[in-house]
Each structure stands twice: as structure tokens, then as C-alpha cells.
N, C-alpha and C positions, 0 to 999 in steps of 0.2 A: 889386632888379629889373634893375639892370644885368648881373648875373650871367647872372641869367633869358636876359636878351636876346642876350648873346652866348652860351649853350650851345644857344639857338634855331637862331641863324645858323648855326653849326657845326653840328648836325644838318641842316638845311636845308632847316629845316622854316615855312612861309610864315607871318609874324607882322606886324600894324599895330600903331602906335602914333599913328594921325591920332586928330583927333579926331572925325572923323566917325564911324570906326569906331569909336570908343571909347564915341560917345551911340549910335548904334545897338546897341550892348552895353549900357546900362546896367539894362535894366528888361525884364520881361514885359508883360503887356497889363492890367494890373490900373487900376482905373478911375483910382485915384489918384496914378499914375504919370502919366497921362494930362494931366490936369488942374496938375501938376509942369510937364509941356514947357510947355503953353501959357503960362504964368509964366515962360519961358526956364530952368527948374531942371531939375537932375541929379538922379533919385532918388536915386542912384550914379552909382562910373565905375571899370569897371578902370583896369590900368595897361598893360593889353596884350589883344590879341586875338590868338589863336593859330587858323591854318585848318590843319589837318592834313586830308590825302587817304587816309591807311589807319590800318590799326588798329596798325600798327606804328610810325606818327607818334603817335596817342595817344598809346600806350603809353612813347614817351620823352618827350612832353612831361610826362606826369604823373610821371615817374623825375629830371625837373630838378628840380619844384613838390614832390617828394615830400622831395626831398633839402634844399631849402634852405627847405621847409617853407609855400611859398607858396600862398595860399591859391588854388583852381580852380573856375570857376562855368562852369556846362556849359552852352551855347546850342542850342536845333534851330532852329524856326520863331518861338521866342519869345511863342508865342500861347496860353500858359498866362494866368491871371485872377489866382492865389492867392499872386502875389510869392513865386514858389518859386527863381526865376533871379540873383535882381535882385545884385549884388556886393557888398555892403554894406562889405567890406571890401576894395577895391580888386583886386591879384593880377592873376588870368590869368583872360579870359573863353576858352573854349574853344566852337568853333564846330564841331558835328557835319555842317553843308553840306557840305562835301567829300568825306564818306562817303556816296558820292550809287548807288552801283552796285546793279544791277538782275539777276537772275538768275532765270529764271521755268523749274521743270522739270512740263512738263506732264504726263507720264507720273504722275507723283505728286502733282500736284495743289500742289505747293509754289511759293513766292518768296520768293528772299533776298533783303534788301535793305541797303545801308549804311544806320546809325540816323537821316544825313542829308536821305534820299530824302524830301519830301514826299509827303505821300497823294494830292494831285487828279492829279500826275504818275505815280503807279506807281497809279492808279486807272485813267485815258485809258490806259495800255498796256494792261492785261490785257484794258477794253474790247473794245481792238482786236481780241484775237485769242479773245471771246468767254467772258472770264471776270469775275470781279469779286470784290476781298477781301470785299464786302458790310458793311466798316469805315467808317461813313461818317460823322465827326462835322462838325458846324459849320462846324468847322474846316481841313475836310477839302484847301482848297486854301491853306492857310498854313503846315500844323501838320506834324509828322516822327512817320514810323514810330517814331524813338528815342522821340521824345516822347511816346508816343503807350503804350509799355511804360513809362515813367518815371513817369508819372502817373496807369494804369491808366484806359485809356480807355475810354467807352463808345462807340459810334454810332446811329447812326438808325435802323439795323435791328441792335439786338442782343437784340429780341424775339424772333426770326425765328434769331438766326445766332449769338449770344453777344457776348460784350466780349473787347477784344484778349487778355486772359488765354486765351478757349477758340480761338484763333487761333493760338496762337503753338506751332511744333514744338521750336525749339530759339532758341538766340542766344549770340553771343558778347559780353562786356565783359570792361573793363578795368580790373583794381583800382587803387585808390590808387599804388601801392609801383612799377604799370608792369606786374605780372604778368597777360596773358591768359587771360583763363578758354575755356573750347570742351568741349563736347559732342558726344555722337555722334549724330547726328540718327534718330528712329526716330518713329513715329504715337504710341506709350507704350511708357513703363517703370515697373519698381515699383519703390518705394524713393523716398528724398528726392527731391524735382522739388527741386532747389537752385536753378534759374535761375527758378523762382518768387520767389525773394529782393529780385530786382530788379525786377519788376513791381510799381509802385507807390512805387518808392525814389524816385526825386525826385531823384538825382543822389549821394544819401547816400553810396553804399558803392563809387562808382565811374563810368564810361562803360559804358552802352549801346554797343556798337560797330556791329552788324550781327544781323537779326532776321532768323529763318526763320518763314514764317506760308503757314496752308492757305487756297486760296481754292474759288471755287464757278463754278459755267458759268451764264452770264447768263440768268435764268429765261425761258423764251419763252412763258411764262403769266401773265398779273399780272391781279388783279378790284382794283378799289379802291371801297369801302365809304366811307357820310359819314352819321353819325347826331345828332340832336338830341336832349336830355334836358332836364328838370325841374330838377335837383341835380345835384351832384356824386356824392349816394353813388349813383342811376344808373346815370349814366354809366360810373361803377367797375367797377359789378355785372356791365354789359353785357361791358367789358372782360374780366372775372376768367370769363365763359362761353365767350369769344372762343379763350381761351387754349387751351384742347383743343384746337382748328381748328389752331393752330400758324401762327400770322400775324407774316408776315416785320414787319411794323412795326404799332403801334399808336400814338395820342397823344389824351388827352383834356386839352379844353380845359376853363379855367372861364367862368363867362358873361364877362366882361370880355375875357381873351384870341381867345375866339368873337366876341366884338363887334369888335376889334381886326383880326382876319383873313378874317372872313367877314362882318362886316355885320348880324351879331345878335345877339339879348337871352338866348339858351338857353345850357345847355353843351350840348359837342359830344362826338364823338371819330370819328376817322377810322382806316379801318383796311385793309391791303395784306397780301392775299395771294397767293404767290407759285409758282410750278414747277408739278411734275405735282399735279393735281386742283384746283389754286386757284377752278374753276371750281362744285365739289364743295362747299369751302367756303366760299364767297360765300354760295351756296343757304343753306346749314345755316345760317351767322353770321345773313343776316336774317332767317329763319324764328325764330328763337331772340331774338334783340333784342326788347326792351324800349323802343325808341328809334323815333324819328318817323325815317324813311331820309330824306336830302336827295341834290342833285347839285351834283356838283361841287367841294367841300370840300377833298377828298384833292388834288385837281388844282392848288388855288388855294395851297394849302401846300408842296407839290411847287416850284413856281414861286417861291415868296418865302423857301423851308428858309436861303440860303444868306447872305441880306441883311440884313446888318451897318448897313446904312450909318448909320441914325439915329443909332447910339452916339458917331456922331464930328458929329455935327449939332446937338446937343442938348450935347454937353461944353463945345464951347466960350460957349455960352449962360449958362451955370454949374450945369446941371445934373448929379446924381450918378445915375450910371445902372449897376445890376451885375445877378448873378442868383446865385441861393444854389439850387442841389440837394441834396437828402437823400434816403435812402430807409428803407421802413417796411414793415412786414408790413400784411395786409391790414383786419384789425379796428382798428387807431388811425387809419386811411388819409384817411380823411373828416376827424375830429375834430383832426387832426394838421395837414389842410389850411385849415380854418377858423382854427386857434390859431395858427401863423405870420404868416399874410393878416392877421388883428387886431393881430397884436404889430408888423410891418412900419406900418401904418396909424396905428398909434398914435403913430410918432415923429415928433414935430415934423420939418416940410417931405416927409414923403410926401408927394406928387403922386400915384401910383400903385403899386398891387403885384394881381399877376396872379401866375397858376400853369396848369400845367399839367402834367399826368405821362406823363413821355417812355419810360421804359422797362421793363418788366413782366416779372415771373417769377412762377410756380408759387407763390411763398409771399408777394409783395411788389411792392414798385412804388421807382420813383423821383419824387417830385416836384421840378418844376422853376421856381424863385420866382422873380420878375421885379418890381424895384422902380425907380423914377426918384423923387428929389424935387429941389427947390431950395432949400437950407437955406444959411442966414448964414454958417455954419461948414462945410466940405463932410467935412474928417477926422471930425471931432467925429460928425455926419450918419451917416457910413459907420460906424465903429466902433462907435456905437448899433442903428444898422439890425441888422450882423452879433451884436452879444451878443442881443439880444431873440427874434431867428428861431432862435439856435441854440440857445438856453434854450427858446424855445415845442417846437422838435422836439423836444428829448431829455425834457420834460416830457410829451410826447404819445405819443411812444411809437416816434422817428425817431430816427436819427443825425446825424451830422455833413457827411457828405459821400458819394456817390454816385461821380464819375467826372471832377473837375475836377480832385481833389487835397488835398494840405492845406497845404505851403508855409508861411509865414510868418503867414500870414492865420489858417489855423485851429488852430495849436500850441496856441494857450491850451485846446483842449479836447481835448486828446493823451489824457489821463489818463480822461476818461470814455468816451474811443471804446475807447483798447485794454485801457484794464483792468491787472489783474495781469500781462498781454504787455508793458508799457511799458519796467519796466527791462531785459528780454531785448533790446528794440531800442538800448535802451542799450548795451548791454552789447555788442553784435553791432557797432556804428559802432564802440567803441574795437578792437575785434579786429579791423577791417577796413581801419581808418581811422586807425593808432595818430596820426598827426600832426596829424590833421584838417583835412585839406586840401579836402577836396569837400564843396559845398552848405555852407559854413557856417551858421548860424543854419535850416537846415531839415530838418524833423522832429528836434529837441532841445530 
């Protein structure tokens, strides 16, 4: 590492070794990292933080780590779940904030942005001048555009507008070895979409450097819809008619999460339509529903989308608090939801599990699990919770994961999600990656 450090300096390119920055590098946001600090423990801990400001700084930092073989764990906002970040083996944390630049061409509907830029920041600009990426997760004022292609993001409205993949025009990254990759930016080509590769990599094959993505002109139409139902299969059905209408966001609750946020015993689902004729299909949606219409719903959920704050209120308590997404075609949809919610409930120190399904297409859905309990053991807790829900999904007719990622957390079910694709991803990390310097221990 001392090599490390002085081929830094002589680049001159801006590196810590406190250790402050070195616990603020050590870990994502995954619950039991969490629960680590408040024990005074290091999940990990590099041995250096590296802040580079262009892509041309990456690209030597990762020609030092490539050369003398150090290991490189890529930072944005750090507000992934799935211990995809976390350094397990010491090395170089690499910090994408510095690649923080903004370029917005209006004529084309495009923005570039460094993979550093957070979303709530390059969201409040385009605001201003009357557009919006319409990317809107959770996350949205913590998390990095890089991050956000590294992990194959979803948002709030990618009923309405798609998931960062139908966003994205082009992007620059940086391989292992220090070679820049770049593209000619165009709306489509035929032929390999290669920088597909890296949507969803996780840091595998490289840096994310800088993202080009299309955005939209802030709707000056919006209806918002709030229905109650009986069941969950309902509420679904109502959803899967919705879909025609083409509604920028949908979310159906189950009675539990409905009790949670609105104060009652029913499922729900609330639904935003958006631009020219939303007014059009407001009409159609409730003429067609199945559903008791309420007021207010959409509004109250609107107001609370963004707040986190119980997860840090409740941890130090000793409670295990996560959420597990999958998504499923529409016939195992219902059966798939009950069989998770059972197998969560069943582990000794459930408290709670709730669901709801956040994001909708044409053939399927996402559900979105929601568990707390307070068990003796809290690892033990968690690593039960997660094998039971992902055995009830893949037995019901779901997958593994939706829009969080898969990181370290969900490796062990690498081989039933991709199938005979697995050793090709193999195969593609030693070709890309002959040292294996980046993400160690994620997706392998």
C-alpha cells in the first residue's frame, strides 16, 4: 500500500487515510452493518480512500491497483442494502463524488452526468428549468446516478416512464487495466448494445464514469386515484386493467401496509396519472375499477415516499429491520405473495412482514417485502428470514430480486436466477478483470 500511496501523490490525485474516512468507507447500508457500528465494529475497512474528479483520475487510479494488483471497491452514495460495496479485503475504496458534473442539452432531451452526481441534486435542476429524469427511487436524495446503472435501478414511477436501463442513451466506464470505454451517443443502434454489460454490474467489470440519460417536461396534468379492495388478488386485477391507461405510478398495498399508512383494515392501491389526457384516464380507471374509490391516499403517501427515519429508531432498540423485492408474472402473483408473508412470519422473532407491489409491466409485477422482528440472535434472524422468502419466491413462481441488486447478500442464489448464463458471467469477469481487482467477492 505504500507503493499505492505514493504513485497517488505523484499523480495528484486526492487520497485519505484518516480514519474517519476510512469508517465512512467501510460498508453500504445493509441492516447489519448497521447494527456492527452501534457495537463500535468495522464491517471492514480499506486501507485508503481515493477521491478522483475526472475520468482520467479513475482511470490511473485503477492502472496503479491494476498493476500492483490491489484490490478496488467503488463508492457513490453508499445507500445500496445488499453488501455489494462493503471492502472485505482492505485495498482502495474509490469514491465516484467527485464526478459530480452536470450537462443538460435541451434541444435533445438529454443529461450527462458524472456517475457521482446524486439524484435529489440533478432532480431540483432539471425541476427548475421544467423537466424531470422521472427516476425517482427512495433513495433518491442519497443515492448516485453511477449507482443507480451499477445496480439496475428502479423508481417510483417506472410504471409510467421505465427503470434506469430505458433511460440511459449512452455512458462512459472505466475498465479494470485503466482503459476508457465511450460511445457514440445516438437515440438507437443495431447491433450489441455493449454498455448494457454494465447495467446491473455492481462494480464487477469496472467504473461507471459518466451517464447520459433522457429526461421528460414536468407533466402539467396529474389525477391521483386511491382505491380500497377485499384481497390482494383485487386489488392486482384492478391494477393489471389500469395498465392500458398507461399510469405514471401505481402501488398496491396489503391490508397491513394500508393499516400502516392510511389507517385501515382493507388493501389498497393508489394510482397517478400523468400529461396530456390524465384527465381522460382518471374517468376510464374509475369507471372500470372494481375498488371502493377513497380520498386522499395518493396524497398521504406522496408526503411520507421519502421517510426512512424509523429504520435508525428501531435498530438501535435491537431490532432487524430490511426489505426483500422480487418480481413474478402475473398468475403466481397472489399465491407468491401469501407464500413469502407465511415463510417471513414463521421465523422465530417476526414482529412483522408487510408487502406491497411497487412496480408493474405488461406481463408482471414487483413485490416489495417488508420485515422487522427482534430475535436473540440478530445474524442468525436475518440469514433465516432471507433463505425462507427466497426459497417461498422461487417455489411460487418469483425470482430473486427486482431492482436492489444482488451483492454479497443474494450470491448464494446466483445459479437459479441465471441459469446456464452463469459461467458466461464468469467467464466475462476473468476477460475483463484478469487480476481481479474490482468488487471482489460480488457476483462470484
Amino acid at each position: 500500500m505504500s507503493r499505492v500511496l505514493e504513485e497517488l501523490k505523484s499523480a495528484g490525485i486526492a487520497f485519505s487515510t484518516d480514519y474517519e474516512d476510512l469508517i465512512a468507507h467501510c460498508k453500504d447500508f445493509n441492516p447489519l452493518h448497521q447494527l456492527k457500528l452501534i457495537e463500535k465494529k468495522t464491517p471492514a475497512l480499506p486501507e485508503v480512500v481515493v477521491f478522483p474528479k475526472s475520468i482520467e483520475e479513475v482511470s490511473e487510479v485503477l492502472k496503479i491497483a491494476n498493476a500492483l494488483r490491489i484490490p478496488v471497491y467503488v463508492f457513490g452514495g453508499a445507500s445500496g442494502v445488499i453488501d455489494s460495496a462493503t471492502p472485505y479485503e482492505g485495498g482502495i475504496a474509490l469514491s465516484t463524488l467527485g464526478l459530480d458534473w452536470i450537462e443538460i442539452e435541451e434541444e435533445n432531451r438529454t443529461v450527462t452526468c458524472g456517475a457521482g452526481v446524486v439524484g435529489g441534486r440533478l432532480e431540483k435542476i432539471l425541476n427548475h428549468r421544467g423537466y424531470s429524469l422521472r427516476h425517482i427511487p427512495q433513495s433518491l436524495y442519497c443515492s448516485t446516478v453511477g449507482g443507480w446503472v451499477a445496480t439496475a435501478s428502479s423508481g417510483q414511477f417506472s410504471t409510467g416512464y421505465g427503470n434506469i436501463e430505458d433511460l440511459i442513451v449512452s455512458l462512459k466506464a472505466v475498465l479494470p487495466n485503466g482503459e476508457i470505454l465511450e460511445e457514440r451517443k445516438t437515440p438507437r443502434r443495431a447491433g450489441v448494445d455493449l454498455k448494457r454489460l454494465f447495467v446491473g454490474s455492481e462494480g464487477l467489470f469496472g467504473v461507471i464514469a459518466e451517464v447520459t440519460m433522457k429526461f421528460f417536461e414536468l407533466p402539467k396534468e396529474s389525477v391521483k386515484l386511491s382505491f380500497e379492495y377485499d384481497s390482494i388478488e383485487s386489488a392486482l386485477e384492478d391494477a393489471k386493467r389500469f395498465l392500458s391507461l398507461k399510469p405514471a405510478l401505481m402501488r398496491v398495498f396489503d391490508d397491513e401496509e394500508t393499516l400502516r399508512y392510511f389507517d385501515s383494515e382493507a388493501f389498497s392501491m393508489i394510482a397517478i396519472f400523468e400529461g396530456n389526457g390524465a384527465k381522460e384516464s382518471g374517468m376510464i380507471a374509475r369507471s372500470i375499477s372494481k375498488g371502493k374509490e377513497v380520498e386522499g391516499y395518493t396524497d398521504i403517501w406522496l408526503e411520507k415516499r421519502f421517510d426512512v427515519s424509523d429504520i435508525s429508531k428501531i435498530g438501535v432498540l435491537g431490532f432487524v429491520f430490511d426489505t426483500i423485492e422480487v418480481s413474478c408474472f402475473w398468475k403466481p402473483a397472489a399465491k407468491l405473495y401469501r407464500a413469502v408473508i407465511e415463510a417471513i412470519r414463521r421465523v422465530e422473532g417476526t414482529v412483522t412482514a408487510s408487502a406491497h407491489a411497487s412496480h408493474f409491466y405488461e406481463s408482471g409485477l414487483c413485490f416489495y417485502f417488508t420485515f422487522a422482528g427482534f430475535p436473540a440472535n440478530a445474524e442468525g434472524y436475518y440469514s433465516e428470514v432471507w433463505k425462507r422468502a427466497i426459497k417461498a419466491s422461487l417455489e411460487n413462481g418469483g425470482n430473486t430480486t427486482h431492482h436492489h441488486g444482488i451483492g454479497r447478500l443474494r450470491r448464494a442464489w446466483m445459479g437459479e436466477e441465471f441459469g446456464s448464463f452463469l459461467p458466461l458471467l464468469k467467464e466475462l469477469k476473468f476477460l475483463i478483470d484478469r487480476n481481479n481487482i474490482m468488487n471482489r467477492g460480488v457476483l462470484q
